[in-house]
Biotite code that builds the C-alpha atoms (Angstrom):
import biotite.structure as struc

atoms = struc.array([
    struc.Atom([-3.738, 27.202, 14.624], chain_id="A", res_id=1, res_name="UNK", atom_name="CA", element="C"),
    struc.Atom([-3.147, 26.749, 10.848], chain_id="A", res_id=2, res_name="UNK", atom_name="CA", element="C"),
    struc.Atom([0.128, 25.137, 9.495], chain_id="A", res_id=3, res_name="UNK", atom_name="CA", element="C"),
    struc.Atom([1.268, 28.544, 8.454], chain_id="A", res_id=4, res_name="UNK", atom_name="CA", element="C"),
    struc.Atom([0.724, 29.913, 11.928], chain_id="A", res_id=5, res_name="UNK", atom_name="CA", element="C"),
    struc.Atom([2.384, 27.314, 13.422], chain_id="A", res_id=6, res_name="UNK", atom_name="CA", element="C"),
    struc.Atom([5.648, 27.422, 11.026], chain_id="A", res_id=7, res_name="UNK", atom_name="CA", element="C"),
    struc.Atom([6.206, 31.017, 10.251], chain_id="A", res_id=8, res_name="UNK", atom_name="CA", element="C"),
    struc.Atom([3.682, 33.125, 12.140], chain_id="A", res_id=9, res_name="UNK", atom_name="CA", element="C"),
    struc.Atom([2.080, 34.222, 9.165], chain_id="A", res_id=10, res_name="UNK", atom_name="CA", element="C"),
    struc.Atom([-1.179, 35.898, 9.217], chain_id="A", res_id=11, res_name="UNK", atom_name="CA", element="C"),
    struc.Atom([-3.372, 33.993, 6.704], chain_id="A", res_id=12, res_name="UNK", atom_name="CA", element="C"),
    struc.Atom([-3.393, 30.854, 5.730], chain_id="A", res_id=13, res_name="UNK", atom_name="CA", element="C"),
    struc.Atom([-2.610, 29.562, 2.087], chain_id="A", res_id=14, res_name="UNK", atom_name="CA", element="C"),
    struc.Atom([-5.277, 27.798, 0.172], chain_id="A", res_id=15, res_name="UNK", atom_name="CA", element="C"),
    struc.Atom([-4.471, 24.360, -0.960], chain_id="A", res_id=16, res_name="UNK", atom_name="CA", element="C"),
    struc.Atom([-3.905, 24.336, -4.849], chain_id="A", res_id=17, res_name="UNK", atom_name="CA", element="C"),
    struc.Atom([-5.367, 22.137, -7.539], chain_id="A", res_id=18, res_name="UNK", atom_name="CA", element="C"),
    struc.Atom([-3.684, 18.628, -8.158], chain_id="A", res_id=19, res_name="UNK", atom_name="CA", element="C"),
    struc.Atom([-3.349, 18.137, -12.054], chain_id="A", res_id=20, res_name="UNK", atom_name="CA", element="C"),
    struc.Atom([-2.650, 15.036, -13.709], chain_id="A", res_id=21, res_name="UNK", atom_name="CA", element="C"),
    struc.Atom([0.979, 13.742, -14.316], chain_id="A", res_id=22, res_name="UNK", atom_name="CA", element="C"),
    struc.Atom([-0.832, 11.230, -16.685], chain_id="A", res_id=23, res_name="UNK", atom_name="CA", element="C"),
    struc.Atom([-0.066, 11.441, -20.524], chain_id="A", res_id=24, res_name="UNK", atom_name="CA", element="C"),
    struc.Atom([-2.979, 12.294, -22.953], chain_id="A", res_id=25, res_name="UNK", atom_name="CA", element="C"),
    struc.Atom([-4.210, 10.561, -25.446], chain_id="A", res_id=26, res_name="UNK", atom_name="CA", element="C"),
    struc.Atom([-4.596, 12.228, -28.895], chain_id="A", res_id=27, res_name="UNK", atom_name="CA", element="C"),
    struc.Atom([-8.406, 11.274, -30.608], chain_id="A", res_id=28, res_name="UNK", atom_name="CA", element="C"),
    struc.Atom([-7.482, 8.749, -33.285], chain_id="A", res_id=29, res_name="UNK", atom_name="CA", element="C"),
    struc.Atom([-4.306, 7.843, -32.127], chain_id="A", res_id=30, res_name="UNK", atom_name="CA", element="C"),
    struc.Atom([-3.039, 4.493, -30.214], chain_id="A", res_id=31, res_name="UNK", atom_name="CA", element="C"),
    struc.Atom([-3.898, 4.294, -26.579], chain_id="A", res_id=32, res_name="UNK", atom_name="CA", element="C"),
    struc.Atom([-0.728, 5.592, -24.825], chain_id="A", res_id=33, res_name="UNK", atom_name="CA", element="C"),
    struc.Atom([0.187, 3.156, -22.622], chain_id="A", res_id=34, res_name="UNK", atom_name="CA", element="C"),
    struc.Atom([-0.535, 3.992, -19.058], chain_id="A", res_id=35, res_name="UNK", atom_name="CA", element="C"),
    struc.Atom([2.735, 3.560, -16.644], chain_id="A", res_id=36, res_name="UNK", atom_name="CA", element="C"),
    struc.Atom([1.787, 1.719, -12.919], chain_id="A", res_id=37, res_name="UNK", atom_name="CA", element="C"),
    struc.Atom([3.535, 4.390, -10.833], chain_id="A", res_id=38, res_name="UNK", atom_name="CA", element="C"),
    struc.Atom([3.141, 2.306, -7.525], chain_id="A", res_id=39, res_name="UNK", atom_name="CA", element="C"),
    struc.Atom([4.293, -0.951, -9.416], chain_id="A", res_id=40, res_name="UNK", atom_name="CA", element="C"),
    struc.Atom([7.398, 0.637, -10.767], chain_id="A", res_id=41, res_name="UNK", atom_name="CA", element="C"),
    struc.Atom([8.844, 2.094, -7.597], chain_id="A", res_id=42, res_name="UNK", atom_name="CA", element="C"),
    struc.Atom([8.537, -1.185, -5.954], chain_id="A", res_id=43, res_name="UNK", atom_name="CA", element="C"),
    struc.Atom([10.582, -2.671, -8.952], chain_id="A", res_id=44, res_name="UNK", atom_name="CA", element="C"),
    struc.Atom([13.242, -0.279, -8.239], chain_id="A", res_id=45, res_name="UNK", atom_name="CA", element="C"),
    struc.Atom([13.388, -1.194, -4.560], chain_id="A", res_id=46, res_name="UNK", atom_name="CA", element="C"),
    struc.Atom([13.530, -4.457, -5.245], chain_id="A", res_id=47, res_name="UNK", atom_name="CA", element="C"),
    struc.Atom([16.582, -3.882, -7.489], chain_id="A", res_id=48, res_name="UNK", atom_name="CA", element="C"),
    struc.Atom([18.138, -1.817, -4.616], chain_id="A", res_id=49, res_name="UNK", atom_name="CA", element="C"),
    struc.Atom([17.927, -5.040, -2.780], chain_id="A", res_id=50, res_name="UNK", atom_name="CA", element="C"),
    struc.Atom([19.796, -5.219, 0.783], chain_id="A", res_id=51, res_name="UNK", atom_name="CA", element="C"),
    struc.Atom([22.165, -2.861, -0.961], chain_id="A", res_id=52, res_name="UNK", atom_name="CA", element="C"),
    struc.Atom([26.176, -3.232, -0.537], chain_id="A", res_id=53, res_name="UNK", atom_name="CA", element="C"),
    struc.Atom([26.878, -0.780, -3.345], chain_id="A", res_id=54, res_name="UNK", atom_name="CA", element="C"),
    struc.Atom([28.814, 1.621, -1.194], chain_id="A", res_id=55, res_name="UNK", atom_name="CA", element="C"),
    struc.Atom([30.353, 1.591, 2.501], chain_id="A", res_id=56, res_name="UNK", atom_name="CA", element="C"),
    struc.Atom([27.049, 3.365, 4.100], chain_id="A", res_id=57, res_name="UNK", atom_name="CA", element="C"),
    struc.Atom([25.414, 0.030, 4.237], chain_id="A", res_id=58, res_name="UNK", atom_name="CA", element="C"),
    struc.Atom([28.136, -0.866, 6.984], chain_id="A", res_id=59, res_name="UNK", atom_name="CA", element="C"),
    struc.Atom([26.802, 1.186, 9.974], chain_id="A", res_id=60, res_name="UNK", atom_name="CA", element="C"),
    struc.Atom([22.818, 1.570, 8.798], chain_id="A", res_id=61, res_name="UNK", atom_name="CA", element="C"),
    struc.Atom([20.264, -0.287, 10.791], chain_id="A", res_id=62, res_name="UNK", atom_name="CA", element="C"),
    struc.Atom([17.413, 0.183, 7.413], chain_id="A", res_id=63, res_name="UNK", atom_name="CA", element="C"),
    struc.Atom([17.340, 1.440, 4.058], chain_id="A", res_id=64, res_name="UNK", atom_name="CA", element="C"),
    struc.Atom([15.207, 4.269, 4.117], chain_id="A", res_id=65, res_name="UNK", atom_name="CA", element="C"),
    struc.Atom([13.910, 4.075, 0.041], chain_id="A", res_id=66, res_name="UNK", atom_name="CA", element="C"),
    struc.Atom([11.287, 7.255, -0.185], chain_id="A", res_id=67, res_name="UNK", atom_name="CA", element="C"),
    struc.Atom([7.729, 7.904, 0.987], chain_id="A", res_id=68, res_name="UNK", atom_name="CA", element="C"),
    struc.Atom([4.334, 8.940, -0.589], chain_id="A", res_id=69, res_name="UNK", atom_name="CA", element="C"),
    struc.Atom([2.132, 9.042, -3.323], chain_id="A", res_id=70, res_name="UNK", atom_name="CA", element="C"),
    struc.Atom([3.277, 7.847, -6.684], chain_id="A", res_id=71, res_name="UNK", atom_name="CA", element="C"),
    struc.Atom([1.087, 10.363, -8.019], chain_id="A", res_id=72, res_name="UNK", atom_name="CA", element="C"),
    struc.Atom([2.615, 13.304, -6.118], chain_id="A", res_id=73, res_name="UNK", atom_name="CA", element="C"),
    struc.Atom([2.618, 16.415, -7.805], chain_id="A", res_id=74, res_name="UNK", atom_name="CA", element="C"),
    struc.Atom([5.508, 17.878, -5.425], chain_id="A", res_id=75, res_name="UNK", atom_name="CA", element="C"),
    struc.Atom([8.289, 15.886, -4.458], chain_id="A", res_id=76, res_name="UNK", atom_name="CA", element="C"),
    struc.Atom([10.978, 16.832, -1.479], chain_id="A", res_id=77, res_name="UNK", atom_name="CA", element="C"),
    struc.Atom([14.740, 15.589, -1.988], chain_id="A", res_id=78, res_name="UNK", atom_name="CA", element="C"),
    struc.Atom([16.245, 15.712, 1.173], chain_id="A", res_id=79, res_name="UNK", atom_name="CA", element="C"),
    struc.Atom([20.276, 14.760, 2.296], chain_id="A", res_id=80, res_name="UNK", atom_name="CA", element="C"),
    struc.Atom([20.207, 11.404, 3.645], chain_id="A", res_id=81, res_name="UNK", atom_name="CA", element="C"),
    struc.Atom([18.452, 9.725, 6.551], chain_id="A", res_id=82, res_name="UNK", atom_name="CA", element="C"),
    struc.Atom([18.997, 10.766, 10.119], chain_id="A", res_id=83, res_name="UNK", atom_name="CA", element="C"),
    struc.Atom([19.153, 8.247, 13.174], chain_id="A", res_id=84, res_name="UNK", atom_name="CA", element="C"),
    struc.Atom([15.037, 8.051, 13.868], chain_id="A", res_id=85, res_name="UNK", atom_name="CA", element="C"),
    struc.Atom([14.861, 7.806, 9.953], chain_id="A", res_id=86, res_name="UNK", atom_name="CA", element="C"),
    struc.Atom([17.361, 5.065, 10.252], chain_id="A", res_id=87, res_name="UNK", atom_name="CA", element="C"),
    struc.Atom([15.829, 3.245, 13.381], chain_id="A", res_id=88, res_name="UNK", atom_name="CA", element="C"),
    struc.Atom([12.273, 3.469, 11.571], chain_id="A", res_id=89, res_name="UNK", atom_name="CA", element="C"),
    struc.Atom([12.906, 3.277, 7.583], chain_id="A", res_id=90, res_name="UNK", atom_name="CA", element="C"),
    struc.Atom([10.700, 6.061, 6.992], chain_id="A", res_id=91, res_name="UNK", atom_name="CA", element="C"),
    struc.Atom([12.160, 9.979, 5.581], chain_id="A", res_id=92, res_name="UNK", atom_name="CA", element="C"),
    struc.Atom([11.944, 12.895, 7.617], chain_id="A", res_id=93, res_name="UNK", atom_name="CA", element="C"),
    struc.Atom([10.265, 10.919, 10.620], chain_id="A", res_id=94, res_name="UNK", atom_name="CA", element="C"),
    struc.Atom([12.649, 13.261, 13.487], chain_id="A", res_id=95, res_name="UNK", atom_name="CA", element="C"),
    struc.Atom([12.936, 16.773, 14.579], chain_id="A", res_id=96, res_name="UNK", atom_name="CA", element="C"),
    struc.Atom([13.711, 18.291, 10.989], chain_id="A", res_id=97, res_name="UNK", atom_name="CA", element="C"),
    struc.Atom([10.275, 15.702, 9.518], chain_id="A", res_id=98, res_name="UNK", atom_name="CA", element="C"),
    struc.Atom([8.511, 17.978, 12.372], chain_id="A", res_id=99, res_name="UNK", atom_name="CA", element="C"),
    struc.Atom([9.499, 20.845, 10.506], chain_id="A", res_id=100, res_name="UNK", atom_name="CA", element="C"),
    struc.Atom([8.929, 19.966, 7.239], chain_id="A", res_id=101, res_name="UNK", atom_name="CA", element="C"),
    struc.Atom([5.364, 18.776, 7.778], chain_id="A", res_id=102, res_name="UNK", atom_name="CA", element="C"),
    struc.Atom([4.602, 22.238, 9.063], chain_id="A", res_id=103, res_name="UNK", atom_name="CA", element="C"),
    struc.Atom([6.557, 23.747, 5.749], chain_id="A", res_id=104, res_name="UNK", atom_name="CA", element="C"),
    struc.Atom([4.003, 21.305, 3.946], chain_id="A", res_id=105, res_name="UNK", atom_name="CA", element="C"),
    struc.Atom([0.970, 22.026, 5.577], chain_id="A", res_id=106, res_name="UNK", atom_name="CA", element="C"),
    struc.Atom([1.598, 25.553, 5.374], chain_id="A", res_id=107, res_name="UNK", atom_name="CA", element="C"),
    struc.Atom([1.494, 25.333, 1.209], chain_id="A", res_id=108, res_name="UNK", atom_name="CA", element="C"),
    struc.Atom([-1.966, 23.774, 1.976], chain_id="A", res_id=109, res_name="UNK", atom_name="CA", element="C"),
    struc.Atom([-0.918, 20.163, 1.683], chain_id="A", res_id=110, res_name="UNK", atom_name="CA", element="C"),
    struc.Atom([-0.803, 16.856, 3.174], chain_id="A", res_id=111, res_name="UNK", atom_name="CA", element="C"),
    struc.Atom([2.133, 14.400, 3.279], chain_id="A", res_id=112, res_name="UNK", atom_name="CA", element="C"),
    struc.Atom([0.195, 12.001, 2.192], chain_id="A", res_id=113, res_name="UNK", atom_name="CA", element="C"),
    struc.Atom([-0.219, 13.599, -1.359], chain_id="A", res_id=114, res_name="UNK", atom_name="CA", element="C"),
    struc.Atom([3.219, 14.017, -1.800], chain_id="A", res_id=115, res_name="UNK", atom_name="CA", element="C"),
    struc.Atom([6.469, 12.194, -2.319], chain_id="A", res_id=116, res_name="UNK", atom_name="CA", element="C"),
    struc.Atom([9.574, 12.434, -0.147], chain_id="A", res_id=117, res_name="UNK", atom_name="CA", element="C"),
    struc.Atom([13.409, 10.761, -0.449], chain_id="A", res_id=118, res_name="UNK", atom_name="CA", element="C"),
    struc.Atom([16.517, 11.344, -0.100], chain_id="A", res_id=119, res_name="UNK", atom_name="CA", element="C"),
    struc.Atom([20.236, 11.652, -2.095], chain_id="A", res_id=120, res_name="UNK", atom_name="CA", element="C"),
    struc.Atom([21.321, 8.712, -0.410], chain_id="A", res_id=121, res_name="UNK", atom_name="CA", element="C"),
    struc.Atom([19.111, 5.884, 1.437], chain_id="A", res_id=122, res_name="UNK", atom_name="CA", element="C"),
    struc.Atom([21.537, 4.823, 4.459], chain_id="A", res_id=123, res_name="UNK", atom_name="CA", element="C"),
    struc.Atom([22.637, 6.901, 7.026], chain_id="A", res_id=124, res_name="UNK", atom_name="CA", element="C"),
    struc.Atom([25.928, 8.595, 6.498], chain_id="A", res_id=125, res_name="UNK", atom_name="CA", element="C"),
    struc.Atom([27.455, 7.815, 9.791], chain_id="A", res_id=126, res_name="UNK", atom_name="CA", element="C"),
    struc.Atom([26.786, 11.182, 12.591], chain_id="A", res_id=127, res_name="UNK", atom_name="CA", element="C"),
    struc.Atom([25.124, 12.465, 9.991], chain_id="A", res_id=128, res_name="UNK", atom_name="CA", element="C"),
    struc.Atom([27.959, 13.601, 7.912], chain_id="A", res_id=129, res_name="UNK", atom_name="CA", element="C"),
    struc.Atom([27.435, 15.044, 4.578], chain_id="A", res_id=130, res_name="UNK", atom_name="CA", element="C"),
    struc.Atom([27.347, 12.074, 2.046], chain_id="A", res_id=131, res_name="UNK", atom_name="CA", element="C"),
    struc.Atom([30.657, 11.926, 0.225], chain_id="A", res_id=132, res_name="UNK", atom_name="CA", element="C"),
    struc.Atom([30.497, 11.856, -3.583], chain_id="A", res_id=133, res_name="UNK", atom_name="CA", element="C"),
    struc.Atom([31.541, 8.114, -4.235], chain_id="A", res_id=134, res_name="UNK", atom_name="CA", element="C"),
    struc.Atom([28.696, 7.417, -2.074], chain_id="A", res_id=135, res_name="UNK", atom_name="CA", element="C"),
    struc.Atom([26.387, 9.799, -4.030], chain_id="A", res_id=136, res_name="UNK", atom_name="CA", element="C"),
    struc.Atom([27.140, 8.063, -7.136], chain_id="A", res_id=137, res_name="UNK", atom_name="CA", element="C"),
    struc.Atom([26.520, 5.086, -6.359], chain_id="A", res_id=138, res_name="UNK", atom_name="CA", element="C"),
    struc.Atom([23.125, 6.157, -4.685], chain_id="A", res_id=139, res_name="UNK", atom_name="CA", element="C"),
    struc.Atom([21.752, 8.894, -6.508], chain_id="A", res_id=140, res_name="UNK", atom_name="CA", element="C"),
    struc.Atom([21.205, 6.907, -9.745], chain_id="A", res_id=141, res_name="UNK", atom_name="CA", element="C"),
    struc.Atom([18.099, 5.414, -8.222], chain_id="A", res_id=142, res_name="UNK", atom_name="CA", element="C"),
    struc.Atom([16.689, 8.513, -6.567], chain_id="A", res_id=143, res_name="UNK", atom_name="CA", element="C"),
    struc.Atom([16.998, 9.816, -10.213], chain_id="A", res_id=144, res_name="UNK", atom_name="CA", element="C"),
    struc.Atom([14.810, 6.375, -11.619], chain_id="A", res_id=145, res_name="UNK", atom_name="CA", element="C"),
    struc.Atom([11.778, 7.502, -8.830], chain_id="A", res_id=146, res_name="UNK", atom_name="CA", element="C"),
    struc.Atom([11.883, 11.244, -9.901], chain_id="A", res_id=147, res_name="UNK", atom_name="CA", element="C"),
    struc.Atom([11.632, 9.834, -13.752], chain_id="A", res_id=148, res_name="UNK", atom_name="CA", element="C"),
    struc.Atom([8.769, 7.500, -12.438], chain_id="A", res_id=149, res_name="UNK", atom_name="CA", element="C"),
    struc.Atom([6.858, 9.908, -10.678], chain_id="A", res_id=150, res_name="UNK", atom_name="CA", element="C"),
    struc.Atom([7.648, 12.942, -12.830], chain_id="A", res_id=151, res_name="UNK", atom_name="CA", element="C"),
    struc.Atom([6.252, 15.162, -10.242], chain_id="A", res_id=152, res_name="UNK", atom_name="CA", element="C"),
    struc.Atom([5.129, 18.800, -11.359], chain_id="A", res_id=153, res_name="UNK", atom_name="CA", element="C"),
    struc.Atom([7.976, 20.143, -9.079], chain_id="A", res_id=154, res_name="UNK", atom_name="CA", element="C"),
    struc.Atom([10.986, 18.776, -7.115], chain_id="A", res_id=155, res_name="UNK", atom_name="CA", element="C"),
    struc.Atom([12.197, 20.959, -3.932], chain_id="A", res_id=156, res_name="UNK", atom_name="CA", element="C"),
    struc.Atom([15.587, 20.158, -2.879], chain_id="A", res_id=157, res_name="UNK", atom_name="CA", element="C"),
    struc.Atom([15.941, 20.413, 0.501], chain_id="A", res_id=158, res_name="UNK", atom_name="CA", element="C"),
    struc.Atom([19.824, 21.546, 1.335], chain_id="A", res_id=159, res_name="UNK", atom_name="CA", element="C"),
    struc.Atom([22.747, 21.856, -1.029], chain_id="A", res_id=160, res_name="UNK", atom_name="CA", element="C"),
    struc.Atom([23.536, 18.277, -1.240], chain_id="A", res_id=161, res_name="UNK", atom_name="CA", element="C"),
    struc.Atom([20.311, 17.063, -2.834], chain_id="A", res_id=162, res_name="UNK", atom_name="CA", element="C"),
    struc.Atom([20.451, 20.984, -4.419], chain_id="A", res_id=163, res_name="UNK", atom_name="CA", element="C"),
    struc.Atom([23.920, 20.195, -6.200], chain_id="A", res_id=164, res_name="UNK", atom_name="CA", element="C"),
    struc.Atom([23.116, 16.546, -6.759], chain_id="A", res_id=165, res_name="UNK", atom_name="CA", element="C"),
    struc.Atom([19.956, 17.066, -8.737], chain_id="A", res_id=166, res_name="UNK", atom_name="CA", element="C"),
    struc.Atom([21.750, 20.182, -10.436], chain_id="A", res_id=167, res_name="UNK", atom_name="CA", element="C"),
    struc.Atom([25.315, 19.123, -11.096], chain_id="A", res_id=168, res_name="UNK", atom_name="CA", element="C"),
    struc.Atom([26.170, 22.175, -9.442], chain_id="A", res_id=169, res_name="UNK", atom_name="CA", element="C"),
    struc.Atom([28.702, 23.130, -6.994], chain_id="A", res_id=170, res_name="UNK", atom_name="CA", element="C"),
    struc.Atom([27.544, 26.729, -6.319], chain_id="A", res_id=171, res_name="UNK", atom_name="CA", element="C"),
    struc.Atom([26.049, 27.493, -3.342], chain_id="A", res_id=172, res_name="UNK", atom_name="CA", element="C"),
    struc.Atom([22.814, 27.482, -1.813], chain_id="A", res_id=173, res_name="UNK", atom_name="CA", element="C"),
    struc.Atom([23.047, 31.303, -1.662], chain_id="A", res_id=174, res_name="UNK", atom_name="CA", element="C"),
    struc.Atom([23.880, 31.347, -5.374], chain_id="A", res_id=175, res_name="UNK", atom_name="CA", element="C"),
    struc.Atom([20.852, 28.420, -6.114], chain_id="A", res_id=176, res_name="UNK", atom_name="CA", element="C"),
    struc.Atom([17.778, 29.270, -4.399], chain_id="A", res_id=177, res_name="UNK", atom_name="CA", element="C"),
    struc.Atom([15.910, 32.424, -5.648], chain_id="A", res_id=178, res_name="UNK", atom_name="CA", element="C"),
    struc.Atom([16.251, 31.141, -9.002], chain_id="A", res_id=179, res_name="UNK", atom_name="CA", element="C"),
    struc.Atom([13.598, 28.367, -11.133], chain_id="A", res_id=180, res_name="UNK", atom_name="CA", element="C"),
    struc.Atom([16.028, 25.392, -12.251], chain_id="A", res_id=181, res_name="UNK", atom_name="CA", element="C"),
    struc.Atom([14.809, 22.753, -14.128], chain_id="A", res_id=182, res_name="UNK", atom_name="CA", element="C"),
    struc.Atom([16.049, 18.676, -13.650], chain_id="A", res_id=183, res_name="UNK", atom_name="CA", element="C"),
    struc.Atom([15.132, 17.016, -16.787], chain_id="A", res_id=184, res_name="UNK", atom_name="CA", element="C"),
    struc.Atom([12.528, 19.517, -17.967], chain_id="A", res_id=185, res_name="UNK", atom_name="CA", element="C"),
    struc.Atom([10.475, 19.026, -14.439], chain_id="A", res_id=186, res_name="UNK", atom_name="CA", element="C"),
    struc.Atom([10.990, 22.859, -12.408], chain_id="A", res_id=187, res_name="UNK", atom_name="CA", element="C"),
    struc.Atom([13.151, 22.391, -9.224], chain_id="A", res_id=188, res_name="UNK", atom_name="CA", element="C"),
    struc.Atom([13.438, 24.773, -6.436], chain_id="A", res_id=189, res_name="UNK", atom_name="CA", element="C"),
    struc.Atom([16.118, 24.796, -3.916], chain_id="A", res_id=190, res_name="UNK", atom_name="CA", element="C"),
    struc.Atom([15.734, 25.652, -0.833], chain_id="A", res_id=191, res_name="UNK", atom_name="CA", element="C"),
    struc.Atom([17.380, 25.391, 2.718], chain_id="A", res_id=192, res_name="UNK", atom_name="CA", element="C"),
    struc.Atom([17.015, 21.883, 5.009], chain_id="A", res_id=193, res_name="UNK", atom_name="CA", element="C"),
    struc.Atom([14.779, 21.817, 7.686], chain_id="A", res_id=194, res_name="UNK", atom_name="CA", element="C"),
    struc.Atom([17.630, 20.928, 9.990], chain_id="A", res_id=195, res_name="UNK", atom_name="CA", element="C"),
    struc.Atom([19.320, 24.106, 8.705], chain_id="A", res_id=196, res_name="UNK", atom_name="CA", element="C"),
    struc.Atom([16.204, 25.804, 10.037], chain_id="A", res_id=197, res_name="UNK", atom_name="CA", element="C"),
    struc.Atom([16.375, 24.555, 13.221], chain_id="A", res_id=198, res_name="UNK", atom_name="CA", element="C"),
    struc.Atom([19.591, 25.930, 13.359], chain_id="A", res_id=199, res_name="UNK", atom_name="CA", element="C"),
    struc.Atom([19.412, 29.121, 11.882], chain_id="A", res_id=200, res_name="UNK", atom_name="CA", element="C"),
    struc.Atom([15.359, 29.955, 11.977], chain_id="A", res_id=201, res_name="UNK", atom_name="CA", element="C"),
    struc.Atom([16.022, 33.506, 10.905], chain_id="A", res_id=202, res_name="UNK", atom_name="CA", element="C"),
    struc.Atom([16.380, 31.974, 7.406], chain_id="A", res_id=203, res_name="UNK", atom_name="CA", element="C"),
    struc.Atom([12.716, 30.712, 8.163], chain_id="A", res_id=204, res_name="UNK", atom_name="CA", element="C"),
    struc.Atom([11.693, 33.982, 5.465], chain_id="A", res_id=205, res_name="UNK", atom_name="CA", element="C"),
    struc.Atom([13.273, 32.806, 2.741], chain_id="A", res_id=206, res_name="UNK", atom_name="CA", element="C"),
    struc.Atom([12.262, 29.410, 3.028], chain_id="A", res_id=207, res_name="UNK", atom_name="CA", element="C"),
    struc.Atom([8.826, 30.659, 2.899], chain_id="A", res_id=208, res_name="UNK", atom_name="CA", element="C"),
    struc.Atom([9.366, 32.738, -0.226], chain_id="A", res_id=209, res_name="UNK", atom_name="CA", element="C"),
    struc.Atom([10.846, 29.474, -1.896], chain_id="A", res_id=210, res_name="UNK", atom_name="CA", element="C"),
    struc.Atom([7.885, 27.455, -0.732], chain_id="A", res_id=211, res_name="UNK", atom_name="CA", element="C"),
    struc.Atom([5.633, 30.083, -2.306], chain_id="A", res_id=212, res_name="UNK", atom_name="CA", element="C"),
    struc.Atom([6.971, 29.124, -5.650], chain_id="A", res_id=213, res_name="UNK", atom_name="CA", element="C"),
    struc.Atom([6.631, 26.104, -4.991], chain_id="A", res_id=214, res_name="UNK", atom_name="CA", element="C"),
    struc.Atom([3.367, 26.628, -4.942], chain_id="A", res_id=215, res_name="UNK", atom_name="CA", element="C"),
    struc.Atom([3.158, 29.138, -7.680], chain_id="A", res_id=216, res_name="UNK", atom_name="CA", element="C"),
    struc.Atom([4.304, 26.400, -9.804], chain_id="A", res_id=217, res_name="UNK", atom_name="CA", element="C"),
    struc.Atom([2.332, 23.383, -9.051], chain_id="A", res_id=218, res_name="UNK", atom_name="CA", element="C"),
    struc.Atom([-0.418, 26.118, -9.890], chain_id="A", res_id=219, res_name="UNK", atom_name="CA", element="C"),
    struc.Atom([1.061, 27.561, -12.967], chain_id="A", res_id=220, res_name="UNK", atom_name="CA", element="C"),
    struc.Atom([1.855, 26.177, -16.241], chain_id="A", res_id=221, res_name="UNK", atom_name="CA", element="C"),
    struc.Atom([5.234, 26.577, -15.917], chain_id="A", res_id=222, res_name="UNK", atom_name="CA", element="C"),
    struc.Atom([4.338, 23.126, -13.943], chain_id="A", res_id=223, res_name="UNK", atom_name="CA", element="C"),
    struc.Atom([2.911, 21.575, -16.718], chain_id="A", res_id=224, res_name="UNK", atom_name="CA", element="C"),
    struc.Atom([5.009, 22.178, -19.804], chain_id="A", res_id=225, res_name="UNK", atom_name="CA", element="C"),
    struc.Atom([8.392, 22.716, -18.159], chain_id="A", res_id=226, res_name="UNK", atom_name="CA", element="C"),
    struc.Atom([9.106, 26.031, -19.813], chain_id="A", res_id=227, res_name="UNK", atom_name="CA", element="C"),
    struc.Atom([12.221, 27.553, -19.975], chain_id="A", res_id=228, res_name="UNK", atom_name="CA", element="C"),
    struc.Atom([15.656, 26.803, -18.183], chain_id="A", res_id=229, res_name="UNK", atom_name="CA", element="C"),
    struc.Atom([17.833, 27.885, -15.545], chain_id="A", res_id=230, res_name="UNK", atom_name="CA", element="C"),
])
């Protein structure tokens, strides 16, 4: 049974769409523009995270969970913060709600493995509270150096914290998904958490809608050139 099946019970399956380069072009005549090692630079920003103490989080975590993916990715997810199988294995989106979102992302027509995944803040809020906003600040600055570094076509945010982080917003999420937003001229969609949707799967069809633009972008050249603004 396709992704889409499995997820939403759609009838057809979505065909997976082309993967442009994030790579800048060279003009003919002009000095090679130097070429950025993706990889190499988001291991130089974990390495400045360090065994971080920055904020009180780091008092009840068992692992900092840093991000996940290609450094190439074309679509990157910004979730909340990491849950306790997150936690216990340093890895995003690894419990009940990564379930879910793999079947979100296979039903686009992609793999994980092409794409890049982190969260607002790195170490689990304790019960999984929403991250407070000292916390946030004192986090977010780095999830903000990987999304320059990667400079995906896209960014989802998944639920209103990473939604209102990325945006400096405090609407919300009723008043910011449905709409394109941009985060430093790369097009952001927000969209509902997968642990929303376990919650509340009748929102399941507007998820889908939003993942359709998602998609609709990475094909589009809205993707590309980062027109327009929210």
């Amino acid at each position: 049974m396709s992704g889409v099946r499995e997820w939403l019970r759609l009838p057809e399956a979505i065909a997976r769409p082309a993967q442009g380069s994030s790579e800048p072009a060279e003009v003919e005549g002009s000095p090679p523009v130097p070429r950025i090692d993706k990889a190499e630079k988001l291991r130089d920003i974990r390495e400045v995270i360090g065994e971080c103490t920055r904020c009180r989080l780091h008092q009840s975590r068992t692992h900092i969970v840093y991000g996940e993916g290609s450094p190439d990715a074309s679509l990157v997810f910004v979730g909340e913060g990491p849950g306790a199988e997150e936690d216990r294995r340093a890895k995003p989106f690894v419990g009940r709600a990564g379930k879910l979102l793999d079947k979100m992302i296979h039903a686009i027509g992609l793999e994980r493995s092409g794409i890049y995944i982190a969260n607002v803040v790195k170490c689990r809020p304790p019960g999984n509270r929403t991250p407070l906003a000292d916390e946030i600040a004192a986090c977010s600055p780095f999830l903000f150096q990987q999304l320059e570094t990667i400079r995906p076509v896209v960014i989802c945010a998944l639920g209103l914290c990473a939604a209102q982080t990325l945006l400096g917003s405090t609407q919300p999420m009723g008043a910011l998904r449905g709409r394109l937003h941009f985060w430093r001229g790369i097009p952001l969609i927000a969209t509902y958490h997968p642990a929303y949707l376990l919650r509340n799967p009748a929102q399941k069809a507007n998820v889908w809608k939003d993942l359709l633009e998602v998609k609709n972008i990475l094909g589009s050249d809205v993707g590309k050139e980062g027109k327009g603004r929210s």
